[in-house]
N, C-alpha and C positions, 0 to 999 in steps of 0.2 A: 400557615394555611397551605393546603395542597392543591396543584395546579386545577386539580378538576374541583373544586368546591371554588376556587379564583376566577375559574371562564365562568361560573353561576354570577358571577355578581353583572349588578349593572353597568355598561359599557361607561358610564359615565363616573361610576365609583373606579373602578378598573383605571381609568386616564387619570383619575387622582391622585391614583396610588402610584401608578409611573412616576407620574410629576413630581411628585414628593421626593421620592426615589433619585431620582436624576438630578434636579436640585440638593439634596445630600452628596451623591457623589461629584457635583459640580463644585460644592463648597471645601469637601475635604480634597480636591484638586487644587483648589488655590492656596492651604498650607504651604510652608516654606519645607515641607520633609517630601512633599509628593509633584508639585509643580512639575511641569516641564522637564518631564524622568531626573527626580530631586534639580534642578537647576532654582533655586529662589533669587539668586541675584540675574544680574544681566548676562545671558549665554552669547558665546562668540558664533555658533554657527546659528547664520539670519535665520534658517526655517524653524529651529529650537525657540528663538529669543521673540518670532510672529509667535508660534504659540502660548510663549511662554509669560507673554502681552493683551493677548485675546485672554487667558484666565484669571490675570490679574485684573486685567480693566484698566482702561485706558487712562481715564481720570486719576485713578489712583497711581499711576507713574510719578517718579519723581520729573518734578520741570527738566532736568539737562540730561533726558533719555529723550530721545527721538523714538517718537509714537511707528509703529513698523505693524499696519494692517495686515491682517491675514491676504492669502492671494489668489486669486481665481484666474487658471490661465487660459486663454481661449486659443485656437488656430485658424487661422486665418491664410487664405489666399492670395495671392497675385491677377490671379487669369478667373477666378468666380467671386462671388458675392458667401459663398457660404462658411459659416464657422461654427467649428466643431467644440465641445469640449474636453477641455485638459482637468490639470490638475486639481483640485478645486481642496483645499486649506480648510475650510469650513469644515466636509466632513470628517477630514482627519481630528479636527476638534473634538467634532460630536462621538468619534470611535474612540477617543480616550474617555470617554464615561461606559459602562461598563454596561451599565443598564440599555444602552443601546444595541449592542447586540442578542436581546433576548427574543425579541419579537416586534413585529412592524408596529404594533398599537407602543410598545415603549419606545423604541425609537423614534414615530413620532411626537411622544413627548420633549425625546432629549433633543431633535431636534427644534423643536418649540421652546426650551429652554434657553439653549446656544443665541436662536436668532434674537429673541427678546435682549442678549448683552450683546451681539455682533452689530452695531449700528452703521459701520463703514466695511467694505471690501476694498481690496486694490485688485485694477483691472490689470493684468498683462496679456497683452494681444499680441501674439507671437504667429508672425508672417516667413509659410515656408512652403516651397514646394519641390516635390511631391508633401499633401498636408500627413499627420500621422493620424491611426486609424481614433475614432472617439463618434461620441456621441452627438450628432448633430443638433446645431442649436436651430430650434422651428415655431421658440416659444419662450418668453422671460424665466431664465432659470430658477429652479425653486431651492433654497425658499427668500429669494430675494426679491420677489412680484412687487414688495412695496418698501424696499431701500429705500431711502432717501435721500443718502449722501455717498456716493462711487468718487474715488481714487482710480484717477490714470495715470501709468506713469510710460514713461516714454525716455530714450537716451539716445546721443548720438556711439557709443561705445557699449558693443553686447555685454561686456561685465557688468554696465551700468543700471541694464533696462531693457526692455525691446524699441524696436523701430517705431516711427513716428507714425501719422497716418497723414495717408497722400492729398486730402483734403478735410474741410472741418464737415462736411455732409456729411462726410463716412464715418467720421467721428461721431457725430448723435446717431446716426441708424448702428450703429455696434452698440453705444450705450443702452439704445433705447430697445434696441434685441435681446440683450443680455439681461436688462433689469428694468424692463417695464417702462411707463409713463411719467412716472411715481415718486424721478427722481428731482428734488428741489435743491439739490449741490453736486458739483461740479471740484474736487481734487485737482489741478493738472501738475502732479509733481513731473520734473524733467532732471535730468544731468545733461551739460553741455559745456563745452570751454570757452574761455575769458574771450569773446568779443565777436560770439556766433549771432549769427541774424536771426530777426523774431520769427523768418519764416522758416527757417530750420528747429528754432525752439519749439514754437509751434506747430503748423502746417504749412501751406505756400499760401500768399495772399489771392486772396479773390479779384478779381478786374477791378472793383470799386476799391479795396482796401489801397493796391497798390497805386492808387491814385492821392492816396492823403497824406505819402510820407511829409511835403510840403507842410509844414504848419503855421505861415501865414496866415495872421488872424484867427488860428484853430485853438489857440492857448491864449486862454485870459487870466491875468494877476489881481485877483479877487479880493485883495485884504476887505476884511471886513462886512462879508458878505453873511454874517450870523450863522456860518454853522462850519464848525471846524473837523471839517473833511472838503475833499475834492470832488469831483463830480464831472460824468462825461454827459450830453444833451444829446439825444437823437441827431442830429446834423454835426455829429463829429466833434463839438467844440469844450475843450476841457477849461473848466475855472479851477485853478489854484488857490489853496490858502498859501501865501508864501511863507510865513512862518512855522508852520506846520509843516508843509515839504520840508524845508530846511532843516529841520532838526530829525529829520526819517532819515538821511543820505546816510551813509559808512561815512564814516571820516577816511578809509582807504581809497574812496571815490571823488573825494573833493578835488583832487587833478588828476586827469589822465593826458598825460603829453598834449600833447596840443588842440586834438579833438574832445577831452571830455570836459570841461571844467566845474568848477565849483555853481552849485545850482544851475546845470543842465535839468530841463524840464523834457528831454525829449525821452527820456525812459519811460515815464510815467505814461504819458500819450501815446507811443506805440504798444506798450500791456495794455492799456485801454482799448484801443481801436482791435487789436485781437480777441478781446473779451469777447468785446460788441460783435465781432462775428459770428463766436460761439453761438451768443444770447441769439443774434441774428437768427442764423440757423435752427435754434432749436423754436423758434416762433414759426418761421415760415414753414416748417414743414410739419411741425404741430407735434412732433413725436415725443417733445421734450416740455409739453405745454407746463409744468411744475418750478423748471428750474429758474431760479430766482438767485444764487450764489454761488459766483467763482472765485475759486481760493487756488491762486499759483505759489507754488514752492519750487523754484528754480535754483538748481545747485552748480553752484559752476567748481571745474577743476582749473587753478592758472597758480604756478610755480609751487607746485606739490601742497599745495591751502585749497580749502574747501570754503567758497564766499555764496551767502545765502540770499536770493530775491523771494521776497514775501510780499503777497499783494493779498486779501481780500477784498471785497467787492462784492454788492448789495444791488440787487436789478428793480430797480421800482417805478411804475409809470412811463418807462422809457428810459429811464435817467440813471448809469452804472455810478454807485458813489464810495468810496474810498472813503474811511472813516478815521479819524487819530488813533495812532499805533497798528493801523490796518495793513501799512507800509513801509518795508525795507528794501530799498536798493544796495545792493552789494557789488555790483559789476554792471559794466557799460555792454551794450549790444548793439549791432545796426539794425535796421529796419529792413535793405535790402542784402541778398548774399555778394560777396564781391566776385566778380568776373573774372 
């Protein structure tokens, strides 16, 4: 059919025909001869092996590949509030389908394609100044208005990650600038080393946080409370299933010199009391009014091994619950930084 007898058709037949299109060459991209400029196995360089992740599908990875989201970089300040846009991984997706550079009506298919399989991004917020020049962000970037579930990630070492952020407020107003209202999960992967404070993993404690390292009477040993997970109450106070915890710990964690020992329960309660901030925050100021789940992946580096904290976490009623197999402790952390 020729271009002038194709603009006659109806704008609605016309977006059909994109779609069709973009979907064909979305599919013959996931072949093992075309993928990832031919890469079908796992590629060594990380930006190859995100792409090359996003066309496969997440799902369809085997279990002992680490899931590696596409990345959307933003710029950020010190001295303003404002951030700009960087890199953004997504469209270089959507530019390896071919049909997308023909015309705005195809490309909005291909990208309509893309976002329908892209259901996670990873945020890196990269703080620097002078910022470099980009697109200011004044509005939830499209086409992620209704994400649902955003990847942060954060490191204490720039090979790692970018920098943390100075508070959990400025943490929901980025999320919530970046990607809408919309979002009902929370990612917080981190890198940090063996025996860093929750307030450098995370952010710095709030006046009230840093009032509960004390956990007198704030942990209670629940056996048998009819539901095999853990749970934190609005007033701070975590119930235990102790046989469940127990069998979550590393077995590399079961002593640590004199400070950690076997069934310490104070790891689980400071991830918790951090959570609750988050979840805090993203209530009081309403901007996160969706998000119901936080999933930490915490990586630590200590004596050249890589040891993994896995916590998800279910926000219901007031009540953060930790559910069986939701939890791995792999490494001890403090609550405050040392002096």
């Amino acid at each position: 059919m020729s271009l002038a007898n194709f603009t006659k058709l109806s704008q609605e037949l016309q977006d059909q025909i994109w779609a069709e299109a973009a979907a064909i060459q979305y599919q013959q991209s996931v072949s093992p001869t075309c993928i990832a400029d031919g890469q079908p196995e796992s590629c060594t360089a990380p930006y190859a092996e995100r792409q090359r992740q996003a066309f496969v599908g997440y799902d369809d990875l085997p279990d002992s590949t680490e899931r590696q989201p596409l990345r959307l970089y933003i710029h950020a300040s010190r001295h303003t509030d404002e951030l700009r846009l960087g890199v953004n991984e997504f469209q270089t997706l959507v530019n390896r389908l071919p049909v997308a550079t023909v015309c705005a009506d195809a490309r909005a298919q291909a990208v309509k394609l893309c976002r329908v399989r892209i259901q996670l991004m990873n945020l890196f917020r990269v703080v620097e100044d002078p910022m470099p020049d980009g697109k200011q962000i004044l509005e939830p970037v499209f086409p992620f208005e209704q994400l649902k579930t955003v990847m942060v990630t954060t490191a204490n070492h720039p090979e790692d990650g970018p920098e943390g952020f100075d508070s959990v407020d400025r943490l929901v107003d980025v999320i919530s600038r970046v990607f809408g209202s919309c979002v009902e999960k929370i990612i917080w992967s981190t890198w940090w080393g063996s025996g860093s404070a929750m307030s450098d993993i995370y952010w710095p404690h709030t006046p009230q946080m840093g009032q509960l390292e004390i956990m007198d009477g704030r942990i209670i040993d629940q056996s048998g409370h009819g539901q095999p997970a853990h749970f934190m109450t609005p007033d701070h106070v975590l119930h235990i299933e102790p046989e469940v915890y127990k069998a979550e710990i590393d077995d590399s964690n079961k002593y640590y010199g004199r400070i950690y020992t076997w069934y310490d329960r104070r790891p689980i309660y400071w991830h918790c009391l951090k959570i609750s901030e988050l979840l805090g925050a993203a209530s009081a100021t309403s901007l996160l009014p969706r998000l119901q789940h936080i999933e930490v992946e915490l990586h630590n580096s200590s004596w050249g091994k890589i040891y993994m904290v896995r916590l998800e976490t279910t926000y219901k009623d007031g009540v953060i619950w930790v559910g069986r197999h939701n939890l791995h402790l792999g490494n001890f952390h403090r609550f405050f930084s040392s002096v």
